[in-house]
C-alpha positions, 0 to 999 in steps of 0.5 A, a space after each residue: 525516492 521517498 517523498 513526505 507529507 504527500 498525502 497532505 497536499 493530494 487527499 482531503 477525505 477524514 477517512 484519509 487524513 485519519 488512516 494517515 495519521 495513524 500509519 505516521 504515528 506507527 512510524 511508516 514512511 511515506 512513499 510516492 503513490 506511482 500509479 504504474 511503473 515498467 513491469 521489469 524495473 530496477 528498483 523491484 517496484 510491482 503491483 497485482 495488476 499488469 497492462 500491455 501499453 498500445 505504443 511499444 507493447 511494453 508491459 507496465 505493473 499499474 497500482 491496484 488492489 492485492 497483496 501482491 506487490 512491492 512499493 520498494 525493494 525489500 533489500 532496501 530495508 536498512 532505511 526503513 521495514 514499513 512503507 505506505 503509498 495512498 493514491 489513484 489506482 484500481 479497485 478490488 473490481 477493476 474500476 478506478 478509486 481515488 485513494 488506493 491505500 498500499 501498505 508495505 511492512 518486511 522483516 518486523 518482530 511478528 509480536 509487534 506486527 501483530 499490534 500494528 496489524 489490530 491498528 490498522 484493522 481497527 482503523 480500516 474498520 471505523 471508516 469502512 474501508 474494504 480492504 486486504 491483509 497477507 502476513 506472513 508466516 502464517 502465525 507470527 509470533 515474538 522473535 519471528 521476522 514476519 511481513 505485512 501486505 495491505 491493500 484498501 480502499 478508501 474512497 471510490 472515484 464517482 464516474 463521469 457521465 
């Protein structure tokens, strides 16, 4: 299920505003920030961080920073090869953040993941974000389907006391 324009409605940081505007212009879709899914489920959604729930014992895939994760199947590519989520999950640390950004880019001419990869640093960059990147292969080049996982984070959630 793709939902659109949820970043409008749920974030109000500029830093968020900006790496948003940036990604739509770059032509990412915009998917549902879940916060954490089963960790066997039919849709092949995972995060890096996993958790064991105190009622069933069932282990859950919970939003989290690294690169090792899928925001939607990658077999689904025919809709769209670049995906971003922004939203709750945890930091590079363990510790919440309230805008936790996922980027998602599969099967790209390496060439042009190149470009969108300078972007997005670019952007990371000017608003501090501490962020991630795994590309691969290794060195992408023109004609050679690459791939795209970015995690950053871009504004912590101040405890409560």
């Amino acid at each position: 299920m793709i939902f659109w324009g949820v970043t409008q409605l749920l974030f109000v940081s500029s830093d968020a505003r900006s790496v948003t505007a940036l990604l739509r212009r770059l032509a990412f879709q915009e998917l549902y920030p879940l916060e954490a899914v089963p960790l066997r489920n039919a849709r092949s959604i995972r995060f890096p961080a996993t958790v064991t729930a105190s009622r069933d014992d069932e282990r859950w895939a919970v939003r989290s920073y690294g690169t090792d994760f899928d925001l939607i199947d990658p077999s689904r590519g025919r809709l769209s090869n670049r995906w971003f989520s922004l939203g709750w999950g945890l930091g590079e640390d363990g510790a919440p953040v309230s805008e936790l950004l996922l980027v998602q880019v599969d099967d790209t001419d390496g060439a042009e993941l190149g470009t969108v990869t300078a972007e997005l640093g670019s952007a990371l960059g000017a608003c501090g974000a501490r962020w991630i990147s795994d590309a691969g292969p290794d060195l992408p080049s023109a004609g050679t389907p690459a791939r795209l996982r970015l995690a950053a984070t871009l504004d912590l959630v101040t405890p409560k006391r």
